[in-house]
DOMIKE-735198 format. One line per 3 residues: number of its first residue (from 1); for each residue x, y, z negated of C-alpha. Coordinates in pm, 1 decimal. Example, Ala and Ser with C-alpha at 12.3 -4.5 7.8 and 13.67 -1.06 7.14 Angstrom:
2
1) 1230.0/-450.0/-780.0; 1367.0/-106.0/-714.0;
***
This chain:
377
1) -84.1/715.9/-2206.7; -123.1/1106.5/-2044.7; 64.9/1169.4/-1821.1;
4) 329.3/1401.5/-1900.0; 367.2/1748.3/-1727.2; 554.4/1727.9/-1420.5;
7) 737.8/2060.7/-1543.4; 856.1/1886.6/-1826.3; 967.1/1580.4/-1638.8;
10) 1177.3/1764.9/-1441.8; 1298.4/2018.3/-1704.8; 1270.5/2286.4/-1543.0;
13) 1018.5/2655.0/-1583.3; 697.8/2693.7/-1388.4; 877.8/2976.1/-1195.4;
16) 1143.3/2781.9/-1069.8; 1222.7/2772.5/-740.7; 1196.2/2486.9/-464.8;
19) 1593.3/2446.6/-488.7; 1608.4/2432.7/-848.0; 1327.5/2175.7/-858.8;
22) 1505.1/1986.7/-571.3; 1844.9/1959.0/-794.7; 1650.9/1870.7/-1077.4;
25) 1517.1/1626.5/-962.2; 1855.1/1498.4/-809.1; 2001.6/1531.0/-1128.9;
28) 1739.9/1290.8/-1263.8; 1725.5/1034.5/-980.6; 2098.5/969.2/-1024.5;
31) 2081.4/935.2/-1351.3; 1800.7/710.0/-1390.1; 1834.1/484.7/-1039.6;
34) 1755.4/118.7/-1145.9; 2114.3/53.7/-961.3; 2320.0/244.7/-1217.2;
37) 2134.0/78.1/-1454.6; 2123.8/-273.0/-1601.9; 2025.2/-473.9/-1917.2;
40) 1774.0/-346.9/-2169.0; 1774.2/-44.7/-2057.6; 1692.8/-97.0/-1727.9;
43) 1368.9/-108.4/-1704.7; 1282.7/230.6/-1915.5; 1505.1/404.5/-1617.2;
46) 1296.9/263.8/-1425.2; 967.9/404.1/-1525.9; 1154.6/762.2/-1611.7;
49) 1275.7/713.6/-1255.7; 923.9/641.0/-1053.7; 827.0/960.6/-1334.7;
52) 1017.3/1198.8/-1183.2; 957.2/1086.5/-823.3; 580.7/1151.9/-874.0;
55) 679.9/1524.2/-1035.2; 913.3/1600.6/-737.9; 629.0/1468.1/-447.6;
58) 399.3/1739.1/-607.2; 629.7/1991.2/-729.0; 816.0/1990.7/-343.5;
61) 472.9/2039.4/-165.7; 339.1/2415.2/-170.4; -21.2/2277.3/-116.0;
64) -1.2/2048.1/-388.3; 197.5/2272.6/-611.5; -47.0/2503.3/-608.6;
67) -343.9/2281.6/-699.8; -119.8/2155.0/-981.0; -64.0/2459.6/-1108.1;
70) -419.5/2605.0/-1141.2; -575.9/2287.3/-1225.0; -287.8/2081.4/-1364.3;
73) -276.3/1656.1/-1309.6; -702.5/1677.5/-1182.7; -609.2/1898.8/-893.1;
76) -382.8/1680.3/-750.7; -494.6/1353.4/-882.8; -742.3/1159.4/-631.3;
79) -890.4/938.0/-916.6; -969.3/1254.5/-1109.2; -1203.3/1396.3/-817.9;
82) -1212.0/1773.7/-962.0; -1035.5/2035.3/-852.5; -1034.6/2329.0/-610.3;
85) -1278.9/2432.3/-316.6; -1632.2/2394.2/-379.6; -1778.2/2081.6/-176.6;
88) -1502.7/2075.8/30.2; -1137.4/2100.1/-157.6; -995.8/1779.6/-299.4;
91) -1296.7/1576.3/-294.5; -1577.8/1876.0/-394.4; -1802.5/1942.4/-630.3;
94) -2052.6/1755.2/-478.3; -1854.2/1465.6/-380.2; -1801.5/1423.0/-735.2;
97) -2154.1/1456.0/-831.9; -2235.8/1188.0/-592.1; -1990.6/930.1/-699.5;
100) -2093.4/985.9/-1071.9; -2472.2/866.1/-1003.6; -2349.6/620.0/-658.7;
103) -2195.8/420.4/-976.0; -2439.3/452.4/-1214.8; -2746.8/410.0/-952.3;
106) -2551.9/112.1/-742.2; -2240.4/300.1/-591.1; -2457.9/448.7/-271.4;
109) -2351.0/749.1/-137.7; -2687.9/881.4/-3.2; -3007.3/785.7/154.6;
112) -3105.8/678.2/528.5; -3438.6/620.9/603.9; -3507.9/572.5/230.3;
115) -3288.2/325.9/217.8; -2910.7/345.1/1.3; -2626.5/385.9/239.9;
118) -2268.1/272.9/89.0; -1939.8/379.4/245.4; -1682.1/68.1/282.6;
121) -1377.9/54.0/106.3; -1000.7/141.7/169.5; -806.5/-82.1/306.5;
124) -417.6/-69.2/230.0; -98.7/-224.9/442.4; 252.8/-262.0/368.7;
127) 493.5/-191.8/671.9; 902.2/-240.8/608.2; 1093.4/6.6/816.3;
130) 1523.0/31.2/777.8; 1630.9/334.5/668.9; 1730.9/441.4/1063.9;
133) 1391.6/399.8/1136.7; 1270.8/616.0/871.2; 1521.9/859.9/952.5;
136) 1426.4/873.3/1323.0; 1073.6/786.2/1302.8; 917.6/508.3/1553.2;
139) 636.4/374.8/1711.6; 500.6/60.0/1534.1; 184.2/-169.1/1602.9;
142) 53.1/-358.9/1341.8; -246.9/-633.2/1338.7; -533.7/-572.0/1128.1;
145) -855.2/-663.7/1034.2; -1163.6/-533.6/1199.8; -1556.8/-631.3/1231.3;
148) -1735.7/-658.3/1520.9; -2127.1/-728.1/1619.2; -2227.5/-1043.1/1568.0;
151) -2254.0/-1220.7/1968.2; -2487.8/-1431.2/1833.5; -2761.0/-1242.4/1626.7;
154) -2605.2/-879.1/1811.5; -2570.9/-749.8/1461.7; -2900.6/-826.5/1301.3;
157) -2774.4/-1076.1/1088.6; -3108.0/-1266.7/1162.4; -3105.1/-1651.3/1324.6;
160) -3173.0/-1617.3/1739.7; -3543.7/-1670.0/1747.3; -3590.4/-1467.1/1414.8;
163) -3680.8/-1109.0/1320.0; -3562.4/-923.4/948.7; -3847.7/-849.3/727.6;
166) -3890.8/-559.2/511.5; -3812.7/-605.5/95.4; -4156.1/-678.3/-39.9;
169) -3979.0/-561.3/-344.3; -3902.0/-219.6/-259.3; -4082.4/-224.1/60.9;
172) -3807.2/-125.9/255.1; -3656.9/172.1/30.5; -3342.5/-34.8/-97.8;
175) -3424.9/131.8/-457.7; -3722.2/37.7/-752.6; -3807.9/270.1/-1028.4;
178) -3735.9/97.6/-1409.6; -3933.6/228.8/-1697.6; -3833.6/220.7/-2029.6;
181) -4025.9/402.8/-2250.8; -4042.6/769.5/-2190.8; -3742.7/720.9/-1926.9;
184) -3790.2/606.1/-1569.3; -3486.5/510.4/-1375.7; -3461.5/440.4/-991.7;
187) -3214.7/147.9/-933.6; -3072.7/-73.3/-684.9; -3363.3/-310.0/-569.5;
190) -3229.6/-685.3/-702.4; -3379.3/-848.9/-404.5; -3285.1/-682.2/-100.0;
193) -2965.7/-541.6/-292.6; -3067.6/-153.3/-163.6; -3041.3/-284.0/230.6;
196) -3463.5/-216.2/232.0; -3431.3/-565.8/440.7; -3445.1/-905.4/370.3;
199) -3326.0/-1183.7/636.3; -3557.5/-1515.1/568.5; -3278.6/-1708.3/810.6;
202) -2970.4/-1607.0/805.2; -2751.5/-1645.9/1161.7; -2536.9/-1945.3/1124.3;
205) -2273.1/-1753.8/1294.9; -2222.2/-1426.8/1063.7; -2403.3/-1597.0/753.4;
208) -2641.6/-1248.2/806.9; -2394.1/-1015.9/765.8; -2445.0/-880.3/1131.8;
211) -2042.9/-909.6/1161.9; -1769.8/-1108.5/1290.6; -1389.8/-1092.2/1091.1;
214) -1129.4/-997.8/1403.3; -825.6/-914.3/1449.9; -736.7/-574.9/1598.0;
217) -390.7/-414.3/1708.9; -334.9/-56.5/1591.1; -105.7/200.9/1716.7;
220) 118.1/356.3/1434.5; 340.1/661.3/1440.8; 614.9/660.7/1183.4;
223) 681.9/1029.2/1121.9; 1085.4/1108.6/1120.8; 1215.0/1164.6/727.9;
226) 940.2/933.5/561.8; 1047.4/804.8/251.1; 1000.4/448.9/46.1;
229) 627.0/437.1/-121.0; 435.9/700.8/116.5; 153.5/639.5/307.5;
232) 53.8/725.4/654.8; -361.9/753.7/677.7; -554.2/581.9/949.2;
235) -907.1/727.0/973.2; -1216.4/528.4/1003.6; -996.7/202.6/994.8;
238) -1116.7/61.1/638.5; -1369.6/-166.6/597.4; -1712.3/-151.4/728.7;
241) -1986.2/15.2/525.2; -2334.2/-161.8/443.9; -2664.6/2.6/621.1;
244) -2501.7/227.7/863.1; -2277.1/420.5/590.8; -1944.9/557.5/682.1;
247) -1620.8/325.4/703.5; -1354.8/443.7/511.9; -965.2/434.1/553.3;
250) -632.8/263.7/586.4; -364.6/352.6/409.3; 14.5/248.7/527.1;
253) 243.6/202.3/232.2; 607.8/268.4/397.8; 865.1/89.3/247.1;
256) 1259.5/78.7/326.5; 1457.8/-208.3/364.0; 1771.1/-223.0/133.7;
259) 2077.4/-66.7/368.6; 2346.2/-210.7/342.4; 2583.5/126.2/333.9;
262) 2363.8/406.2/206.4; 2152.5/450.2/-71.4; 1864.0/691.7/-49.0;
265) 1764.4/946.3/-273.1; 1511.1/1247.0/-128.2; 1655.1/1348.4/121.9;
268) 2010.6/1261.7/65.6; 2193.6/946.5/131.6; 2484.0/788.8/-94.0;
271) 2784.7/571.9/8.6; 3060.3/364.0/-188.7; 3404.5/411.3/19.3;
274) 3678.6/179.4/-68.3; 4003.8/294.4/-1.6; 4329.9/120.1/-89.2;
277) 4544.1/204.9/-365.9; 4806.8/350.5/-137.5; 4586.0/592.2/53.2;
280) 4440.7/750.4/-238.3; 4781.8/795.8/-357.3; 5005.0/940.2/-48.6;
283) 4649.1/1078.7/53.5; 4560.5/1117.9/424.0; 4227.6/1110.7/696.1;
286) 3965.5/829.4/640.2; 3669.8/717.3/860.7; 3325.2/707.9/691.0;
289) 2966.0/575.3/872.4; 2651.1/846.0/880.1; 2330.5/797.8/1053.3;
292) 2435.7/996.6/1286.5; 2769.6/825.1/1435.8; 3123.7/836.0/1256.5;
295) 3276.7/1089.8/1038.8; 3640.0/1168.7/896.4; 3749.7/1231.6/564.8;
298) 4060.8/1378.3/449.6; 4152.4/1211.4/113.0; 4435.6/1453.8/-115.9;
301) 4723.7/1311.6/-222.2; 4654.9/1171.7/-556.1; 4255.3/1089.6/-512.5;
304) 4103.5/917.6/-818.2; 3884.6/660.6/-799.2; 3495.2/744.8/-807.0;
307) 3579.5/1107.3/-648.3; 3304.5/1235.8/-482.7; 3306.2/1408.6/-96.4;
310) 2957.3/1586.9/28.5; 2913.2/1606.4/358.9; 2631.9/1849.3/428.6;
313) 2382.2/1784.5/696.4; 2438.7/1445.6/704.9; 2169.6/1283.0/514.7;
316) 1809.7/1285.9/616.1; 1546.6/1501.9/749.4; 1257.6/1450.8/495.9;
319) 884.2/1520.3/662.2; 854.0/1837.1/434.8; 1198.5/1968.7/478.4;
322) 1315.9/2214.2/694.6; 1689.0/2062.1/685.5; 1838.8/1761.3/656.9;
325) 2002.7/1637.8/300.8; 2348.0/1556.6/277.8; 2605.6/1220.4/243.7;
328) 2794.4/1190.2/-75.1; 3099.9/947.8/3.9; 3175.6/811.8/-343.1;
331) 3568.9/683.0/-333.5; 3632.1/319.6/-490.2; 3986.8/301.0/-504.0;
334) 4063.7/-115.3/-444.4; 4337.9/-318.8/-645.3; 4542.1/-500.7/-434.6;
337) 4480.1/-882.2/-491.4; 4634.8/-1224.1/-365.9; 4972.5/-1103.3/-334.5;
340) 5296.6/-1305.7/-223.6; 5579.8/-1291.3/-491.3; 5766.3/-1016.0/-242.9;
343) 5498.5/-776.6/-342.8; 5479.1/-848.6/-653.0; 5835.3/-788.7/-643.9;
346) 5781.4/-461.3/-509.7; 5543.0/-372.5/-727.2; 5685.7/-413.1/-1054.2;
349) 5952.8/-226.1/-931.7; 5708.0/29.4/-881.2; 5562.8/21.5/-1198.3;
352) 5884.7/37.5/-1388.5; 5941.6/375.3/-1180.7; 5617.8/527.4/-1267.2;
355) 5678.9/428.0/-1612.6; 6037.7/586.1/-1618.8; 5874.3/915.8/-1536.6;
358) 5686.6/952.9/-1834.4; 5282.5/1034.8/-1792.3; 5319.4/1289.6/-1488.2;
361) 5239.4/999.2/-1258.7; 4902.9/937.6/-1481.7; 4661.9/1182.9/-1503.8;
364) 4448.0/1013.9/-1802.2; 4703.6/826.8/-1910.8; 4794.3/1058.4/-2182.5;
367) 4485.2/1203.9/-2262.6; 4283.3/875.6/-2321.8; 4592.4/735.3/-2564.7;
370) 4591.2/1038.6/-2782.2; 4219.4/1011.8/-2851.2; 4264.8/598.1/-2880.8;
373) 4504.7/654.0/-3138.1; 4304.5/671.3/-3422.1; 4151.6/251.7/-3330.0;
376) 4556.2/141.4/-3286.8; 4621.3/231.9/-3680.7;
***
């Protein structure tokens, strides 16, 4: 299915502006967390939820805001390898032109002393950060794996006492020209599989691929403000290419730990309160957790439960933003339970007071029996 435009996800214009995006897409997050929703519908929130993440990522970022807009989805899509700047914006021109006949031709990526020379592949890891970290930022290493020379054979692939040969198929060109018909075609060479080289005994060691699997410890910075499902980009640290071609890169997926407190959404952070039944009623001060130490509240007299208190500033810093989000304290007024018959006592008596003074002590009381009148008759 097309993607949809990211516009349109967010409902808002193409002239909006980067706050108006920013509380759409707030809007929509809330709306369609997978928390606040369960059962059947649960898993369409879901997807409209990851849907509007994507829109707000491109739609927040000037750079890739403005490739969106002039080219739509291919201009900020890497699978879609258009888009602006000749040879060198968002993959080129003639990047493109040379992945389009690498796969038809064998997936090279050029030619090196005749012979095809393939770029390795990306390499992807997972890292699980707590939503402090990601707030803060950190230094992290991480083990990964690399591929050295071969001791043995010193990276010829070839048995001690051996040499390589040259293809006598394609006599050392790693490609063979196919005729059918009127058509010729130059292709991979099926012996030497476009290395130009053939290895008649293979080091025991490597198995002739020149390389030894390791292990290698990499130094990662965490930037302050990343949030769950970007990536971090280690140059050069993918796997190795065949015949001298470039290596390409590793990708960190970030990934944040479930809090226990705060939920995060952009660059804000929400927080369930509970507060007893008597303090939302005589009101009064109440101490609430931020990243950044404690805070105090002061609850009215007469606070319902799933009010809602912002306190700006004290969400996160995202890697984009030029100011931190802010922490909605969402009040969950608590029933009182296990009671001793004194306070039940006590109470009641309560109760029968509040009833006594007709619906003044209820807010909704009144307005949610007039409109329930109509299922009582």
């Amino acid at each position: 299915m097309a993607k949809r435009d990211f516009y349109e996800v967010l409902g808002v214009p193409k002239n909006a502006s980067d706050e108006e995006i920013k509380k759409a897409y707030r809007k929509l997050a809330m709306k369609h967390h997978p928390d606040r929703n369960q059962g059947d519908a649960a898993k369409a929130a879901e997807e409209r939820f990851k849907e509007a993440k994507e829109a707000y990522e491109m739609l927040s970022d000037p750079q890739k805001k403005a490739a969106y807009d002039q080219y739509g989805h291919a201009g900020v899509d890497p699978n879609m390898r258009g888009g602006p700047g000749g040879a060198e914006g968002f993959g080129g021109f003639g990047e493109s032109f040379g992945d389009i006949f690498g796969d038809i031709f064998g997936g090279a990526r050029g030619q090196r002393g005749g012979r095809q020379v393939y770029r390795g592949a990306d390499l992807s890891y997972a890292m699980e950060i707590t939503l402090e970290e990601a707030a803060a930022g950190k230094d992290s290493q991480i083990r990964i794996p690399s591929w050295d020379d071969c001791d043995t054979c010193k990276g010829t692939g070839a048995k001690p006492g051996t040499s390589v040969k040259t293809c006598h198929t394609c006599h050392g060109q790693g490609q063979v020209q196919m005729r059918q018909g009127f058509f010729s075609v130059q292709q991979t060479c099926p012996t030497c599989h476009g290395t130009g080289k053939i290895i008649p005994d293979p080091c025991t060691a490597c198995h002739g691929q020149g390389k030894i699997k390791k292990q290698k410890t990499l130094e990662i910075k965490i930037p302050a403000g990343i949030d769950d499902g970007q990536r971090i980009r280690s140059t050069g640290n993918g796997a190795p290419a065949q015949n001298g071609g470039p290596s390409r890169d590793l990708y960190i997926e970030v990934r944040l730990r479930k809090h226990d407190i705060f939920e995060r959404e952009g660059d804000d952070l929400h927080c369930q309160v509970p507060v007893s039944m008597t303090t939302a009623s005589l009101g009064g001060e109440i101490d609430v957790p931020t990243l950044q130490g404690k805070a105090t509240i002061d609850l009215p007299e007469g606070t319902q439960s799933g009010k809602t208190f912002r306190l700006r500033g004290k969400g996160i810093k995202g890697v984009r933003s030029s100011y931190p989000g802010d922490l909605y304290c969402h009040v969950a007024v608590e029933t009182p339970v296990k009671l001793t018959e004194y306070q039940r006592k006590l109470l009641k008596e309560l109760d029968d007071s509040f009833k006594s003074g007709g619906h003044k002590h209820s807010p909704n009381d009144q307005g949610w029996f007039e409109k329930a009148k109509s299922f009582f008759s």
